[in-house]
N, C-alpha and C positions, 0 to 999 in steps of 0.2 A: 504494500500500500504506500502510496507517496502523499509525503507533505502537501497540502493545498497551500497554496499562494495567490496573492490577492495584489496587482498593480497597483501604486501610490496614486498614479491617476484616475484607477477606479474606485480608490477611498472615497478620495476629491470629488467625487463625479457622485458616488454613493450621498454622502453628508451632503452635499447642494441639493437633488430632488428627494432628501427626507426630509426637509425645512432645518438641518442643522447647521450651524455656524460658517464652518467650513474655512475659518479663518485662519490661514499660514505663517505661523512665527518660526525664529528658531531658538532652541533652548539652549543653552551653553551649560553644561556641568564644569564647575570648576575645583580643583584638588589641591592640596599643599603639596609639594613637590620633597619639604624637608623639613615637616612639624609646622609649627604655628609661629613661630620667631619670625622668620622671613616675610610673613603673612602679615603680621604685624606690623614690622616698618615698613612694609608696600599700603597699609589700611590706611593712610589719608589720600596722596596721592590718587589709590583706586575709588574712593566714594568720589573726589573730585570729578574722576572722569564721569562714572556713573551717573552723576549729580547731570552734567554736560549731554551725555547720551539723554538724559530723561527729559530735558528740555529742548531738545532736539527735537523732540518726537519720535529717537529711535526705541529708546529703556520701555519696553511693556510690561516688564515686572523684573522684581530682583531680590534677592537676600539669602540670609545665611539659613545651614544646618544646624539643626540640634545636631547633639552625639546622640545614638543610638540608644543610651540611659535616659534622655534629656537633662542630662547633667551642667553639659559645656558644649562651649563653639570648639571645634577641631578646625578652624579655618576652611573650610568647604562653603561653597555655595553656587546657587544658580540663578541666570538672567536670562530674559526673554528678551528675545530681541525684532523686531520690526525690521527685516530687512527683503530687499530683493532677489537674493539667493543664497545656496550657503556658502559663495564664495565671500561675499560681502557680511556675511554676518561670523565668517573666521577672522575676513581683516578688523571687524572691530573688537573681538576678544582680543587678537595679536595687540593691536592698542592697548590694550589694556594695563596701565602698570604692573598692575598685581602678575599678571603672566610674560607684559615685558621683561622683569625684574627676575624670573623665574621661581619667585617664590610660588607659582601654582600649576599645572597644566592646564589644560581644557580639552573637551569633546565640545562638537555642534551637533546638535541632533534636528532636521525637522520636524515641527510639533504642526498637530491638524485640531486647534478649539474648535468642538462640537458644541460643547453642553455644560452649563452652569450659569450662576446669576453674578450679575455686580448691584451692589445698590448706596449709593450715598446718602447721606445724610448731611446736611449745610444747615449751622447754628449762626444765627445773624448775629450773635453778642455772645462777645470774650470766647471761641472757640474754634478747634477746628473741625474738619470733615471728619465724622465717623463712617469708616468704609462698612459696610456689612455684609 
C-alpha cells in the first residue's frame, strides 16, 4: 500500500472552495545555536529588527517558547512572516540579528491559515488593546 499524497496546490485550491482562509505566510522556527548567552546579547538588536519588520507590514506574528516544563525561555522562538515567497521570507530571517550573529538557526516553513478567530478589544481611556 503506498503513502497518499496531496499537492500544496490542491490544499490551496481545497481551503479557497471550502470558504477557508487560505491565507499564505511563512513561519520561521528559530533555535539557539549554543545555549541562551549568545541569544541574549543578540535580544535587543533582534526585537529592534522585529519591532521594524512589524511596522512594515511584514511581522504577522512572533515570540518566544516556553520550555517544555513551562518553567523558562530556552531562547527558541517563532515569527510569521508576510512575504512573497520563501525565498524572500529566508532573506528576512538571514536579516535577522539574532541569526546574523549566529546565536540561532532557523527553518522557513510554509504555513496555509484556514481557521481561527482574532478579536480586539479598544478601551478609549488609560489602556491598551486586549487581543482575544
Amino acid at each position: 500500500m503506498t503513502e497518499a499524497h496531496m499537492a500544496w496546490q490542491d490544499l490551496v485550491e481545497y481551503s479557497e472552495t471550502h470558504d477557508l482562509l487560505a491565507k499564505q505566510l511563512y513561519v520561521v522556527f528559530s533555535t539557539p545555536t549554543n545555549g541562551l548567552g549568545p541569544v541574549l546579547e543578540s535580544l535587543d538588536p533582534h526585537v529592534e529588527y522585529q519591532t521594524k519588520m512589524e511596522r512594515d507590514g511584514i511581522m504577522f506574528a512572533a515570540g518566544p517558547f516556553a520550555s517544555e516544563d513551562l518553567q523558562e525561555w530556552l531562547g527558541e522562538g517563532m515569527f510569521v512572516y508576510r512575504a512573497t515567497s520563501l525565498e524572500e521570507a529566508t532573506k528576512f530571517a538571514e536579516a535577522d540579528p539574532m541569526h546574523r550573529s549566529g546565536a540561532r538557526s532557523f527553518r522557513v516553513r510554509l504555513w496555509l491559515l484556514n481557521e481561527g478567530t482574532y478579536s480586539v478589544q479598544l478601551f478609549y481611556s488609560g489602556g491598551k488593546p486586549k487581543i482575544a
